[in-house]
C-alpha positions in Angstrom: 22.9 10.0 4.0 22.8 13.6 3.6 22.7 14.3 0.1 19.6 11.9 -0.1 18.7 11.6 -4.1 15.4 10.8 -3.8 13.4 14.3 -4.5 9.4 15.0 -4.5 9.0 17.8 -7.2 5.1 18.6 -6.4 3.4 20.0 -9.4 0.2 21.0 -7.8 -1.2 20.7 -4.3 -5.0 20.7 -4.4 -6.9 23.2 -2.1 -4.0 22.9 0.8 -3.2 19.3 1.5 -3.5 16.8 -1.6 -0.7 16.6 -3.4 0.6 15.8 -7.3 4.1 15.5 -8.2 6.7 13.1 -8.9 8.7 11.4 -7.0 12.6 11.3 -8.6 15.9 9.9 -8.3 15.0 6.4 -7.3 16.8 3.5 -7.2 21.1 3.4 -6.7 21.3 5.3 -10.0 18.3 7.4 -9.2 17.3 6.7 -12.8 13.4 5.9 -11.5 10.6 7.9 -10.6 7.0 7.2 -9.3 4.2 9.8 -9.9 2.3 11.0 -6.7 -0.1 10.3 -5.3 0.6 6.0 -5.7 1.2 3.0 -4.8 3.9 0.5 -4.7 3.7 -3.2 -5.9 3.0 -5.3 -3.5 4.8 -8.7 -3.6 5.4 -12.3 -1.2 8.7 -12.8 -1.5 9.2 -10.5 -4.3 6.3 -12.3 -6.6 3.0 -10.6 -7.0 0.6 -13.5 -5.7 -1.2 -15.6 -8.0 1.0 -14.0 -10.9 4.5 -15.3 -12.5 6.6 -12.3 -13.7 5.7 -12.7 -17.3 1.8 -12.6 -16.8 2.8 -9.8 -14.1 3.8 -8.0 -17.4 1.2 -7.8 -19.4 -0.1 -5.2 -16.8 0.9 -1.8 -18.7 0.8 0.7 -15.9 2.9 -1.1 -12.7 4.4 1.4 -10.3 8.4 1.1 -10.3 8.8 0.4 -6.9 8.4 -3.3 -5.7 8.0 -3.5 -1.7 9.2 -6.8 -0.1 8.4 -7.7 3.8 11.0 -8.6 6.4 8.2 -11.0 7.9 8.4 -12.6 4.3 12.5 -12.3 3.9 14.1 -12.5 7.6 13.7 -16.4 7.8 15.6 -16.8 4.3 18.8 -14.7 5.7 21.1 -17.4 5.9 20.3 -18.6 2.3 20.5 -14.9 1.0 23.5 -14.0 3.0 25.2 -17.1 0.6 23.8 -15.9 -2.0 25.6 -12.8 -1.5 23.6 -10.6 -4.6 21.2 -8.7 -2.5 17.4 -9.9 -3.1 16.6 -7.9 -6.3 18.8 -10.4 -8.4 17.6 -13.4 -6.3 13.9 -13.0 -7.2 14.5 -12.2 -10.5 13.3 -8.6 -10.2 15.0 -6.9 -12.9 14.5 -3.0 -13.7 12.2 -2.0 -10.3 13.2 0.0 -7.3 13.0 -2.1 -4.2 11.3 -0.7 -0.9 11.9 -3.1 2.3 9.3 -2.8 4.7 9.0 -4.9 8.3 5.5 -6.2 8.2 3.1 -7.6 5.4 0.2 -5.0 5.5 -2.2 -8.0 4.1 -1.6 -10.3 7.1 -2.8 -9.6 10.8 0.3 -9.2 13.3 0.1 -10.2 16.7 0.8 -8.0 19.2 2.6 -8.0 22.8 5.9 -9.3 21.5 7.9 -6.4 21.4 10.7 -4.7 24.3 12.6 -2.1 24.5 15.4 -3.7 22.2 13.5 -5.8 19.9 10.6 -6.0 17.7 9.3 -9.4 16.3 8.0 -10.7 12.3 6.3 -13.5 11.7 6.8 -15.6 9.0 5.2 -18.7 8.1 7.8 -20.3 10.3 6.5 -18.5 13.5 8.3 -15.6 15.0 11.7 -14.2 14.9 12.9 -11.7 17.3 15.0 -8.3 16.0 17.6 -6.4 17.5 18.6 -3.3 15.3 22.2 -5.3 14.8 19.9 -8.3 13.1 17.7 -6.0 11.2 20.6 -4.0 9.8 22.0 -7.1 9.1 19.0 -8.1 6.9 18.8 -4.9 5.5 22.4 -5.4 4.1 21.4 -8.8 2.7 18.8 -7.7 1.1 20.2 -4.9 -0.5 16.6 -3.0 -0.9 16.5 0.7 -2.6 15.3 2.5 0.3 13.8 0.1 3.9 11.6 1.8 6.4 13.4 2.1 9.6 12.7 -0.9 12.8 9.5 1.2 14.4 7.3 -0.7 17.7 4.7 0.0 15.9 2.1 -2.2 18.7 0.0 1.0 19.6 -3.1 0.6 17.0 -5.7 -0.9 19.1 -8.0 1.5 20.5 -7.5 1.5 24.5 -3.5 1.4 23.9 -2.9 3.4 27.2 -1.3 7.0 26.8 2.0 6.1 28.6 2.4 2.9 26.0 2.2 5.0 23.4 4.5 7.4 24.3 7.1 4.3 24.8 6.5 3.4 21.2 7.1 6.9 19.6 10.8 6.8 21.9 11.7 3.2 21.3 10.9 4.0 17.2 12.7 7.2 17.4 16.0 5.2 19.3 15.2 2.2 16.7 15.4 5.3 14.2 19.2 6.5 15.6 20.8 3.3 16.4 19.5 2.1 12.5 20.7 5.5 11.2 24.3 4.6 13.1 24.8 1.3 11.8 23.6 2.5 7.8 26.1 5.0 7.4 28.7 3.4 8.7 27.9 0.9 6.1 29.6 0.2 2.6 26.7 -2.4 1.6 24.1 0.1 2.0 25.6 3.2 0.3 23.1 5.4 -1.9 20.3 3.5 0.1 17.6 5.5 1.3 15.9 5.3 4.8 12.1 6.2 5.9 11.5 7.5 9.5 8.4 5.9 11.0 5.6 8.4 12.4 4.0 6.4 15.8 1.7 7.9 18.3 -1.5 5.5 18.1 -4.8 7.7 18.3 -2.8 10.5 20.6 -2.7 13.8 19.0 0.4 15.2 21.2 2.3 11.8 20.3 1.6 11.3 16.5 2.9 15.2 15.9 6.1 14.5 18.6 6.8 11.5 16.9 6.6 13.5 13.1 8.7 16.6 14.7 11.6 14.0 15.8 11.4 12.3 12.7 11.7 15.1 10.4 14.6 16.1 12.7 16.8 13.2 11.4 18.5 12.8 8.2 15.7 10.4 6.4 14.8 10.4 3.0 10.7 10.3 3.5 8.0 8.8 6.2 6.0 6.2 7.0 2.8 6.4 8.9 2.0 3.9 10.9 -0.9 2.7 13.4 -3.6 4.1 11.2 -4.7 0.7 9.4 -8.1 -0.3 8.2 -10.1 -1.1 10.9 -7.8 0.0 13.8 -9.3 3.8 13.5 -12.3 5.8 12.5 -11.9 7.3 9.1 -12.6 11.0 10.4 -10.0 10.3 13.6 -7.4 8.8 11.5 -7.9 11.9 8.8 -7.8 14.4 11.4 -4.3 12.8 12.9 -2.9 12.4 9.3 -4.1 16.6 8.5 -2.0 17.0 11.7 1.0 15.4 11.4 1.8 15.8 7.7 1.5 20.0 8.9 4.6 19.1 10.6 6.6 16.9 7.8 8.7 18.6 5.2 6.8 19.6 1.8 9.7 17.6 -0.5 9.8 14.2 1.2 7.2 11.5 0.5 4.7 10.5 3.0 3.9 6.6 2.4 0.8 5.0 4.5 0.6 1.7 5.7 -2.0 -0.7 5.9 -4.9 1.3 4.3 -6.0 0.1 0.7 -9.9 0.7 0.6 -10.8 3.9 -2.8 -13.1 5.7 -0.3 -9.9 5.6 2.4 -6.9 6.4 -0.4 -9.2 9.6 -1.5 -9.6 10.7 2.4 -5.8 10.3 3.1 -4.6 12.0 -0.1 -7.1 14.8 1.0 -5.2 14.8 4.2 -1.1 14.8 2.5 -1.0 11.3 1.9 1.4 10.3 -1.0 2.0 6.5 -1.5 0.1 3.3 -0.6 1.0 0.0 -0.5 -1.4 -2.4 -3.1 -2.2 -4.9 -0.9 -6.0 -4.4 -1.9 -6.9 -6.1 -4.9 -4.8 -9.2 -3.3 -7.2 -9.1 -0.6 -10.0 -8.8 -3.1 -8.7 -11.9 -4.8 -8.6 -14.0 -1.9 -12.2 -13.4 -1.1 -13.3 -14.4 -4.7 -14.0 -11.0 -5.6 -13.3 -8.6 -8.4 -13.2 -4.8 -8.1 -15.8 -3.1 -9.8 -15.9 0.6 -9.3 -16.1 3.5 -11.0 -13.6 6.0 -11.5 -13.7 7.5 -14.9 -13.8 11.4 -14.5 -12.6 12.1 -18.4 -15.1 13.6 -20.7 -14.0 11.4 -23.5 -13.5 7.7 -22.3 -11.8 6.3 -25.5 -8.6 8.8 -25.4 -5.6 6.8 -26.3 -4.4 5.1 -23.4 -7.3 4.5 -21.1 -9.8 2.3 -20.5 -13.3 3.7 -21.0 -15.2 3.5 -17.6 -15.9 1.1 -15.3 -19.7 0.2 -15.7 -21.0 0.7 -12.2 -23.2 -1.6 -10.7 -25.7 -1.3 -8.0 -26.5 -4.4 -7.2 -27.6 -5.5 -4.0 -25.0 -7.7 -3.1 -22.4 -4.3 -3.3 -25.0 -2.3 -1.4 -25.1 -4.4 1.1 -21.2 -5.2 1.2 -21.3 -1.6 1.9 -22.7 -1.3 5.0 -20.7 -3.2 6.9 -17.9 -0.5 5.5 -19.4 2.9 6.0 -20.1 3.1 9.7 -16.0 2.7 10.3 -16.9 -0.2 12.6 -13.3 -0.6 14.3 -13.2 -4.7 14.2 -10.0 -6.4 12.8 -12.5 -8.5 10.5 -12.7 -5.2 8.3 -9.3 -6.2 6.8 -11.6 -9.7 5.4 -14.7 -8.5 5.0 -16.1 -7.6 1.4 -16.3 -4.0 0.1 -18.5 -1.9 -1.2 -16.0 -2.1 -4.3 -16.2 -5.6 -5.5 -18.3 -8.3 -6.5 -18.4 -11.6 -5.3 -18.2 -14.1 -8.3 -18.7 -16.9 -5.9 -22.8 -15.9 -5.9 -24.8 -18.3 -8.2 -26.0 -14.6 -10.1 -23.2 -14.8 -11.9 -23.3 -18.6 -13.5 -25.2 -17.3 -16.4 -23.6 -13.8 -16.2 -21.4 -13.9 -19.8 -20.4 -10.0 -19.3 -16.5 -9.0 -19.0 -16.2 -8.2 -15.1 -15.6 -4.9 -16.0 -17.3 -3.5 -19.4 -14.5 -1.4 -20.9 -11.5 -2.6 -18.8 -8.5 -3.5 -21.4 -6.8 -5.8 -18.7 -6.6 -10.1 -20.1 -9.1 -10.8 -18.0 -12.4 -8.9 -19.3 -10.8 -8.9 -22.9 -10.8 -12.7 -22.7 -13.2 -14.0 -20.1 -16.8 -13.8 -18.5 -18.4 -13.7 -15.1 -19.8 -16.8 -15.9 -16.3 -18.5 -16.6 -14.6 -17.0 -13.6 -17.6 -18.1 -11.7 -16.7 -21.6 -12.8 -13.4 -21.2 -11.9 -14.3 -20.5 -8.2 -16.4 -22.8 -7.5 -14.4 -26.2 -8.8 -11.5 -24.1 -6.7 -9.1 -24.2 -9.7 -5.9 -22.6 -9.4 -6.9 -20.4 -12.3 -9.1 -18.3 -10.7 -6.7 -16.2 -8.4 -4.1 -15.8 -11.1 -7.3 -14.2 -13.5 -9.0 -12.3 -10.5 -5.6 -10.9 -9.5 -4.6 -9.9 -13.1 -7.9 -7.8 -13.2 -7.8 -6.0 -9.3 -4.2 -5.5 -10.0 -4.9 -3.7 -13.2 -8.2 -2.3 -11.9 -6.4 -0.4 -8.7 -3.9 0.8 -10.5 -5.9 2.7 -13.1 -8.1 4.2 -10.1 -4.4 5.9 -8.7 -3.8 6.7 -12.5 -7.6 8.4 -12.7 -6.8 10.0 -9.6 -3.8 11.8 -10.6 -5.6 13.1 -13.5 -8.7 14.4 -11.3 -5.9 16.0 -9.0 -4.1 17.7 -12.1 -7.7 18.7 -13.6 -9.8 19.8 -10.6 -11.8 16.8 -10.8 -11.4 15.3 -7.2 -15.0 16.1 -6.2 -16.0 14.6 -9.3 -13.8 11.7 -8.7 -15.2 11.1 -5.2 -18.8 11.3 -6.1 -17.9 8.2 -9.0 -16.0 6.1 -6.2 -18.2 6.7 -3.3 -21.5 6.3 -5.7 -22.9 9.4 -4.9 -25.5 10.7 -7.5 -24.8 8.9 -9.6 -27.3 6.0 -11.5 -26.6 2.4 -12.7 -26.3 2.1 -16.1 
């Protein structure tokens, strides 16, 4: 564990907290890298919903790390541990880093089932209960790149009490040793990397004991936790994330979980933030929606390799989406509700609507089909639709990190704010 080869070489940090750089020596040969800030791939089961592998790849800019979810894997562990491969070769996931997290940021998890021992997943069998001993366990089944560590990470909700949280930042940080025991003691999961996990729920004191502690122990990066979409007010959960990632070392990662929306990826890279996890555009998918933002901050749009810009669109229908969005309204239902950053091909407007959903986006989708068709597709519920929705938000998302980047390198982020949030700005 201590000559961790995972490396953040920053190349800039933006006026004192947002961050560009790669992230190097990925993977078991360390041969991978992942530009900062970015996101990760988000997968069921190691399969990107909606898409096979093949139509996966005619995406052109995927992030080379793959997470899986221990509330998707921990009910397969029998049928893995046969397998005896690790998971990598029995999803067919060749050439991608793998990252093994415990919970599926897309789905809600239940709370009130954790003690002082065990924390609980839930896949679509139900619940199952972990010790560390069965989580290690997994972890050498699965045989991921780099896992988070096993974190009671219950203290989101609003009127968690202060002495509850303070429990969950010392049961994480004992989770954190007794994992750390077990991994280097193990030949299965040598050259694997581990993430510490920053708790605290919305208690200043907490959230930077819990980041001190972790940075204390030999781990390779964090993960902060308890800050999801609609758990927290943006400005809180900015001010805690400015706080704690003072106290984190500059060359390890800091990955967030469980917040997707543009407007909250550009407020958390403000505040340190390094990696996401693309659960987003899934979500997007499932509602019937398409994202539908701009993001273009390049004075000339038809440079080799990227799409010109997004046409933005003020409709109604994304003005009003918004406001369900901007006054941080701290229900659980935010995680379901539409965006600000979508449109809703469901709504009869677009039957007769024979545009690309995005002018100017090279992803299968807009090349080959219109509103109209995808429309269609909804509507007689064929199976079509998510696989064509998903290609697009996938492609879409990424090339909003990929535009971000450059406004980071080029001292654009203002600029690039003012196209996401729609500020100034007039529809075409």
């Amino acid at each position: 564990m201590a000559g961790s080869r995972m490396k953040l070489e920053l190349s800039r940090v933006v006026q004192g907290r947002s961050r560009l750089g790669v992230l190097r020596g990925l993977g078991r040969t360390g041969q991978h890298s992942l530009e900062v800030p970015g996101c990760l791939l988000y997968t069921h089961f190691g399969t990107v919903p909606h898409l096979t592998q093949d139509t996966l790849h005619t995406l052109s800019n995927l992030p080379s790390v793959t997470q899986v979810t221990l509330s998707n894997i921990a009910e397969h562990q029998e049928v893995l541990e046969e397998f005896k491969d690790g998971f990598r070769k029995f999803a067919g996931l060749h050439d991608t880093v793998l990252y093994c997290s415990l919970h599926d940021p897309a789905t809600f998890c239940p709370t009130g089932y954790t003690t002082n021992k065990t924390v609980s997943v839930w896949g679509s069998g139900g619940r199952i209960e972990l010790t560390v001993a069965k989580f290690m366990a997994l972890q050498k089944t699965v045989q991921p790149d780099w896992y988070q560590s096993m974190a009671d990470g219950e203290t989101w909700q609003n009127n968690t009490s202060r002495k509850r949280v303070r429990k969950s930042v010392d049961r994480t940080l004992t989770h954190l040793d007794e994992c750390l025991l077990v991994h280097q003691k193990s030949q299965e999961l040598e050259g694997v990397e581990v993430f510490g996990v920053v708790e605290g729920g919305d208690i200043l004191e907490e959230r930077l004991r819990s980041a001190k502690e972790t940075a204390k122990r030999p781990v390779a990066g964090f993960c902060l936790d308890g800050l999801q979409t609609g758990t927290m007010d943006q400005a809180l959960r900015t001010q805690l994330i400015t706080a704690v990632t003072k106290e984190l070392p500059e060359d390890k990662p800091r990955l967030l979980q469980g917040v997707g929306r543009p407007d909250e990826v550009l407020a958390c890279v403000e505040a340190g933030v390094d990696l996401f996890e693309s659960f987003f555009p899934f979500q997007v998918t499932e509602r019937g929606c398409a994202l539908c933002f701009s993001f273009d901050v390049s004075p000339d749009p038809e440079r080799a390799g990227r799409a010109p810009p997004a046409v933005l669109e003020l409709d109604e229908e994304r003005d009003t989406a918004g406001e369900t969005q901007q006054n941080g309204g701290l229900n659980l239902d935010d995680q379901t509700q539409m965006t600000s950053f979508e449109i809703n091909l469901k709504d009869k407007r677009y039957q007769d609507d024979f545009r690309p959903l995005v002018d100017g986006c090279g992803c299968y989708c807009c090349k080959n089909h219109q509103r109209a068709y995808l429309h269609h597709l909804l509507v007689t519920n064929e199976l079509l639709a998510g696989v064509l929705l998903m290609i697009h938000n996938t492609a879409h998302y990424h090339s909003f990190f990929d535009a971000l980047r450059e406004a980071l390198a080029n001292d654009k982020l203002d600029l690039l704010k003012r196209r996401v949030l729609r500020e100034k700005v007039t529809s075409f």
